[in-house]
N, C-alpha and C positions, 0 to 999 in steps of 0.2 A: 646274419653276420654275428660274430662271436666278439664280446670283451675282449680290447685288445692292448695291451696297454698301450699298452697303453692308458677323455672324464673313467678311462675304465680299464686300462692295461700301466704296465710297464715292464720295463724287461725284464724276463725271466730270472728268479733269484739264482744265486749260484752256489746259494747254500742250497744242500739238498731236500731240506723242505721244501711242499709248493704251498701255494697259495691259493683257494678255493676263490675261483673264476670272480663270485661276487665282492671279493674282498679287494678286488686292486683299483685302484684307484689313485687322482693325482692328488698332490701333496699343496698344500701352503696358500689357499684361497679364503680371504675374509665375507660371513656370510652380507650379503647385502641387507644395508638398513633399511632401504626402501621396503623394499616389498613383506666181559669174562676173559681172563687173558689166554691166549689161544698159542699153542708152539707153532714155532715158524717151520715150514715146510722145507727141503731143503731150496735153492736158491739153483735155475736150472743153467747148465754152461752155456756161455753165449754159442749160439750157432755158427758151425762151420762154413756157411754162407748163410747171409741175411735173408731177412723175408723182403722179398722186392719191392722197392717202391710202388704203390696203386698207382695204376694212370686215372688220369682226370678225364672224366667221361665230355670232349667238345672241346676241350683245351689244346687240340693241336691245331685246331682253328686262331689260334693267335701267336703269332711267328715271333715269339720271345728271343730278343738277341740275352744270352748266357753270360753272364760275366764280363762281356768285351762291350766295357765303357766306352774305349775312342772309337769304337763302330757305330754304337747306338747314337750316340752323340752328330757325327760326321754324316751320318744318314738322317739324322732330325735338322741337320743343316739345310743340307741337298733338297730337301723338301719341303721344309718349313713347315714341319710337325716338333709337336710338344714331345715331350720328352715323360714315361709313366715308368717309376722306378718301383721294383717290390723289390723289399728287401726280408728275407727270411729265413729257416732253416728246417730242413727234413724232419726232427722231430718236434717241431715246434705247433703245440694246436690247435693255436687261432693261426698257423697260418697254413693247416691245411685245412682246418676252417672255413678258411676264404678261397684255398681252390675249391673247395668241394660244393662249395655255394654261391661263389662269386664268379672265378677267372672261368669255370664250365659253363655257364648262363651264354646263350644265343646275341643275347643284347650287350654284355660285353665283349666276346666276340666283334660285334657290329664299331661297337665304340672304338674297340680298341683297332681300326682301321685308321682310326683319323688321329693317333699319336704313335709317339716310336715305343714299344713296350721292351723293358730289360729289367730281366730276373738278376741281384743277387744273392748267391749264396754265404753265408756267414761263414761255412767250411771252407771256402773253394781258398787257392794260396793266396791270392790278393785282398780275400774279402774284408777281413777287418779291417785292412791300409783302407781300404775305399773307405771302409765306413768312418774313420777316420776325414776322409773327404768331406763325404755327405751326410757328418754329421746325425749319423744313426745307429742306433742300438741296439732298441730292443724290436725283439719280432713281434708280428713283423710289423714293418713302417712303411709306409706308398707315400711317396711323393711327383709331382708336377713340376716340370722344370720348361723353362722356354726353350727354342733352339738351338738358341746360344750357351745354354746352360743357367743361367738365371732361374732360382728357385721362385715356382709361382704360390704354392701353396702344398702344404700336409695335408693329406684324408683320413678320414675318423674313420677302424678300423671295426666299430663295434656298435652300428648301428644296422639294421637289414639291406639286404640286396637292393631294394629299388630305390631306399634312402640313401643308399651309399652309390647308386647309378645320377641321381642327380645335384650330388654334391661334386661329385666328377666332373657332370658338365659345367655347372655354376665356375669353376676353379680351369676349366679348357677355352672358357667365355669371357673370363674375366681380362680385363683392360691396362689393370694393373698386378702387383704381386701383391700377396696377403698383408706381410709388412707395409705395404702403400696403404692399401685401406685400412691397416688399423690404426697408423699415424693419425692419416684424415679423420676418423671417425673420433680419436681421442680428442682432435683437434676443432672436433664440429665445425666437418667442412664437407659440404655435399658428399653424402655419402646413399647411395643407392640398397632397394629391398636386396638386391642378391649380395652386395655388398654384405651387407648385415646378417644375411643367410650364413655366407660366407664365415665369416669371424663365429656367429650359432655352432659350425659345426668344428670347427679348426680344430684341431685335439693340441693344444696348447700344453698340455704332458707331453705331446710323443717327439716335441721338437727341439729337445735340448737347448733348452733357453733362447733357439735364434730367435724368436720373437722378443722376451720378454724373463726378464733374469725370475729364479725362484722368489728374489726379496720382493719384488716390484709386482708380483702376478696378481696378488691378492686384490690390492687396489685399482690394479688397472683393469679387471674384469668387474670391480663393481661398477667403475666410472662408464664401462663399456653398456654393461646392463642397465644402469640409469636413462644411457642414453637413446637406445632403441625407442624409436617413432612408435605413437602410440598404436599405428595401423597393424605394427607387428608384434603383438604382444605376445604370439605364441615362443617366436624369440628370446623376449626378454625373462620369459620363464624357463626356455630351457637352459639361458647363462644363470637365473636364479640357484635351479636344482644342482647347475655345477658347482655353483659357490656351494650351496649345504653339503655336497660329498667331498668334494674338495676340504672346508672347512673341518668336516667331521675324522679328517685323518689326522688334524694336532693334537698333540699329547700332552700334559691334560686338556681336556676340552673346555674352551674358553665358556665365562658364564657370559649369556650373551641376553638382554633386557628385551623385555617385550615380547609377544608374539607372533607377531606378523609372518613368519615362517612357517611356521604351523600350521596356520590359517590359510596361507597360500598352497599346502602340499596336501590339507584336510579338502580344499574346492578342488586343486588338480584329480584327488583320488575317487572324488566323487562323479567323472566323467571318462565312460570307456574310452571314448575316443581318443582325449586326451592322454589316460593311461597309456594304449598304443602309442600315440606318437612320440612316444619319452619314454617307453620300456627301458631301452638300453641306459639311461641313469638310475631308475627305479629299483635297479637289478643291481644296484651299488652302495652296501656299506648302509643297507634300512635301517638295522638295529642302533647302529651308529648316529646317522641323520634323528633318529628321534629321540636318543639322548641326548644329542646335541638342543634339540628344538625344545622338547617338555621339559618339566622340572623330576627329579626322581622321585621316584613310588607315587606318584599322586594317579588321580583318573584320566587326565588328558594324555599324558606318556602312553596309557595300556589302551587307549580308543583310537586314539592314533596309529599305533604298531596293529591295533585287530584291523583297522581299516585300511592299512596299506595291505595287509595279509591278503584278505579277500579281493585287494584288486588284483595282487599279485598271481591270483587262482587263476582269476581270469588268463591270463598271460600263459599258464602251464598247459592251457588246454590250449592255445592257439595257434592253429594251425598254417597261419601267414608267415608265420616266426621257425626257425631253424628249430631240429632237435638239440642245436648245444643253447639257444638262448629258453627253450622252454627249460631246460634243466636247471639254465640260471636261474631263472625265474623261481623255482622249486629250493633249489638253495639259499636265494635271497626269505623266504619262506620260515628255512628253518633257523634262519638268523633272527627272525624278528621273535617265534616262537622259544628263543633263549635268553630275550630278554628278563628281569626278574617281573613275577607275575604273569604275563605270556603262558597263552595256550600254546603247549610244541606238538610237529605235527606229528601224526600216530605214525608210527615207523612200518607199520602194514601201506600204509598208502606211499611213502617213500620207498619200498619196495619195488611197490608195482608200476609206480610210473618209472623209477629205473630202470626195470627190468624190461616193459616195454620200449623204452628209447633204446634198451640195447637191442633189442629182436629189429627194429626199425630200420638200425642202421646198417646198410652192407658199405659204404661205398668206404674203402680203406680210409681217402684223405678223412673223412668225415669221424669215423670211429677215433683217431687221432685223438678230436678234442670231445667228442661224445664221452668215452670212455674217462679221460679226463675230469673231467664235467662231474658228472656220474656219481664216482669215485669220489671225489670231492663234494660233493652231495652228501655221500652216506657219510665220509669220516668227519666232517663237519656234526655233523645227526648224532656220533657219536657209535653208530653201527658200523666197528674197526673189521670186524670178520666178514661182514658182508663188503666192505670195500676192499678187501684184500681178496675175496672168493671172486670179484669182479676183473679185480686188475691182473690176477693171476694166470686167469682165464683168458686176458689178450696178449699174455707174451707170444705166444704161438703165433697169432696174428698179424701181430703192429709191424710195420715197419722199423720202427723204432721204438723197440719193448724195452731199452734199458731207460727211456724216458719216465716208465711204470715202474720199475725195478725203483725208481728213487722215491717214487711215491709210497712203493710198500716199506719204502726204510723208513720214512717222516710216519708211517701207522707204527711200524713196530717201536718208534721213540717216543710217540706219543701212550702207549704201552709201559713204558720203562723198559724195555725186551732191549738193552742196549747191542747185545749179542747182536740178534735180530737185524734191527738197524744197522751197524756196522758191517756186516753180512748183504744187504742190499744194497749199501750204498758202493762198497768195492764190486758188486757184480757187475753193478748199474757202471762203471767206470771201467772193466774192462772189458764191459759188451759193445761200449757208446763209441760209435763212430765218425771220424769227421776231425780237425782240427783242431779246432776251438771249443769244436763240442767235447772232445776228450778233456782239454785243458778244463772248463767246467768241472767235469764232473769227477775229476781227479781233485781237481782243488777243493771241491763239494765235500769229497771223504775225508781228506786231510781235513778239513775245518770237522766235520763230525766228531771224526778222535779226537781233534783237540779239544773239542764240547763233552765227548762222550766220554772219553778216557784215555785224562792228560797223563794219566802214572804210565801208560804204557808208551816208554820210550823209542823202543826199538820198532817197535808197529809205526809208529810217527816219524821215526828215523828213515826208514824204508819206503813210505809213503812217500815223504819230501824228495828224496832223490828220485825216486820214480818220476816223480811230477816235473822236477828239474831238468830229468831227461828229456823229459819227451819236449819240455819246454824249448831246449838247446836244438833239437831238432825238427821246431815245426816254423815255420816262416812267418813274420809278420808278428808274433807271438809277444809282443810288446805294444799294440794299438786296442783300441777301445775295450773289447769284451774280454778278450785275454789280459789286456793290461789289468782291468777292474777287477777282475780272478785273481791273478798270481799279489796283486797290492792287496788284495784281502787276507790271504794265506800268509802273507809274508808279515802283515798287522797282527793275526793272531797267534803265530809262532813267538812275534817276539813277547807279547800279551803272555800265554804260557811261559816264558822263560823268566816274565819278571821278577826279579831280585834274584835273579843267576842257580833257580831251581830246577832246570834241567841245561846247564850251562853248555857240559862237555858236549852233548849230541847237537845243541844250539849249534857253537863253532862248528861244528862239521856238515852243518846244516850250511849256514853262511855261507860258510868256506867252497860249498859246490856252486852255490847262488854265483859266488864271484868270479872261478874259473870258467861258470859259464856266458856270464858277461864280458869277460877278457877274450871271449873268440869272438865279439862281433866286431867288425873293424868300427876304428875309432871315430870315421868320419860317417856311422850310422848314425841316425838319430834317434836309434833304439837305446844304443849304449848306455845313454844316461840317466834311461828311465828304467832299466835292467840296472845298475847299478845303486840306484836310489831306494831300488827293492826293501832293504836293510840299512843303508846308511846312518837314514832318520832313526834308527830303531836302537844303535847300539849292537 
């Protein structure tokens, strides 16, 4: 199973940068006391028809209800099955990820008999209202809900197939809802091993604050990790290693006294097995976690980074583990090898275990995030030509090539090749199909220009109205993913205009913003969040 944001994912930027698999991570956790520039090719036109979606080799062994909420729902009734929500998108992937390695497996097949299973889509017309429901975002997100609808618990999207088959059960078995048992447990009040399992794996990122607000997480996961029985100590270490990744995403990074962190990540790397059983955080933010831990330039900072490196080897070769988490694994790698001092790895060997994950992979969902992966791998390494010979090489392929298309724009930015970039990211936004995913990646370009090239007014001018249109005409286009988009665009437009330096094209900017808020009738409850667009902004 693949990093998802969600301790390891979250939602998809919507700037058209991505973000190299091992880099995502959750936000605002206190760590625990206790323990050669190249010309762009031209850019190819989107195809006259798509490359088809891949089927999932076993996946029509689980009779997914699509979209239709009060169906899924009203038969989890009837029956008195739980309720298994995935919520994701076509080109999303970790979450063909999880078809290609999860939803195809024989034994979730089996499992997924004894709940109601329903796909949705983030494209489809109702999907972001839903997600606005249930409270979800980023791709993709699996949730447990009881019959009645009562949320039981969230599943950790980026830990392996068998670890993520029996966190499923633990959360199908469970007595109460996850908020029950993390009240209890805060409360130290009989709280059971699956219990505690339970809360171990929760992905407390991917559940927009239901559990526990951003300000409050910090403290309440150290209170949580103190409190783990000493019987379960594997536990109480993998709430530790969240706290350090978690921790190690504040800016600047707090000084934090003592050792004890160190010490405790120094014995965990010193056992294979336990490396295994916590790859999926180890694979997160190394370089980071041991700045956070050691002091800079000294010898424990650079014996520490060699020694997670070589546990990390181990992981590259391991064949228990998916080809997109051994690639993590390979990228968490070259993260540590860019630390200052740090041996980096020779780019002949990042080659070639690239190159073999790609010959490995046939199975479409799979390639999605392999390719991804990959990609991310070399431009991280800093080998911009070989991740663009890569990603180039799948547009023909993907299902969703303008997903890549936005990646070769973030190489040619990271180039200065602004041309370049700006060139992929409008490809990438008139190849991208789907709703919400247009609105993305429309908004994606408009935020570019405005990064890449504020002078050019009329390009920016054309862009917004485009975006405006299609906005007026896609439905629902004011709830979570889309809202987050167009409130970005609509931030940095006014951001460019400050002190009335492209004023006139501003107004005529606005000015469409509002005739096209003026068509939604007024007793929508979009209108006002469609009109707020600019308000605040002046």
């Amino acid at each position: 199973m693949p990093h998802t944001a969600g301790a390891t994912r979250r939602p998809e930027p919507d700037h058209p940068m991505t973000l190299a698999p091992w880099r995502l991570a959750p936000l605002c956790l206190l760590l625990l006391a206790a323990c050669s520039k190249t010309p762009e090719t031209a850019a190819p036109a989107a195809p006259a028809t798509p490359p088809a979606v891949p089927a999932a080799s076993g996946s029509a062994a689980v009779a997914w209800f699509k979209g239709d909420v009060d169906a899924a729902f009203a038969e989890a009734k009837r029956s008195n099955k739980p309720v298994f929500l995935y919520w994701g998108a076509v080109w999303c992937p970790y979450c063909n990820q999880v078809k290609a390695t999860l939803f195809n497996r024989a034994d979730f097949a089996e499992r997924a008999k004894q709940f109601i299973p329903l796909e949705l889509d983030g494209d489809s017309p109702e999907g972001q209202k839903l997600a606005a429901r249930f409270k979800v975002r980023g791709y993709p997100t699996m949730i447990l809900f009881r019959p009645d609808g009562t949320e039981l618990t969230r599943l950790p999207g980026e830990v392996d197939a068998q670890r993520y088959l029996q966190v499923l059960a633990l959360g199908m078995n469970a007595n109460r809802p996850v908020k029950e048992v993390l009240a209890a447990a805060l409360a130290g009040k009989p709280t059971t091993a699956d219990d505690w399992r339970l809360l171990a794996f929760y992905p407390f990122d991917a559940d927009e604050e239901q559990l526990v607000s951003k300000a409050a997480l910090p403290g309440t996961l150290a209170r949580l990790a103190a409190a783990v029985p000493p019987a379960e100590a594997e536990l109480a270490t993998r709430l530790a290693l969240k706290a350090f990744v978690a921790q190690a995403q504040v800016e600047p990074l707090p000084k934090l006294a003592g050792d004890a962190g160190a010490q405790l990540l120094a014995k965990l790397l010193a056992g294979p097995a336990e490396v295994r059983s916590h790859f999926d955080l180890l694979i997160v933010d190394p370089d980071k976690v041991v700045t956070l831990l050691t002091p800079a330039g000294g010898a424990p900072r650079l014996a520490l980074a060699a020694q997670w490196s070589k546990s990390l080897e181990s992981l590259t070769q391991d064949a228990t583990l998916s080809t997109t988490d051994r690639l993590s694994a390979l990228g968490a790698r070259v993260a540590l090898g860019k630390l200052a001092g740090a041996t980096p790895l020779d780019p002949a060997l990042l080659r070639s275990q690239v190159s073999a994950a790609d010959a490995a992979s046939s199975n479409g969902f799979e390639r999605q995030s392999v390719i991804y992966t990959a990609a991310g791998v070399l431009t991280d390494a800093g080998l911009l030509d070989d991740s663009d010979a890569l990603l180039k090489a799948e547009l023909k392929r993907s299902h969703a090539p303008y997903y890549f298309m936005r990646m070769l724009g973030g190489n040619a930015k990271k180039r200065g090749d602004v041309a370049a970039a700006l060139k992929w990211y409008e490809e990438a936004w008139t190849a991208s199909q789907g709703s919400a995913t247009r609105l993305q990646w429309g908004g994606g370009y408009l935020n570019g220009l405005l990064d890449l090239a504020p002078s050019d007014e009329a390009r920016i001018e054309v862009a917004s109205s485009k975006l405006f249109a299609e906005t007026a005409s896609t439905p629902n286009a004011f709830y979570e993913r889309n809202r987050a988009v167009l409130e970005r665009s609509a931030k940095k437009l006014a951001e460019w205009n400050a002190g009335g330096k492209h004023q006139a094209s501003y107004r005529r900017i606005v000015a469409q913003a509002a005739q096209m808020c003026a068509k939604l009738p007024a007793d929508d409850a979009q209108r006002p969040v469609c009109e707020g667009l600019f308000k605040a902004r002046g």
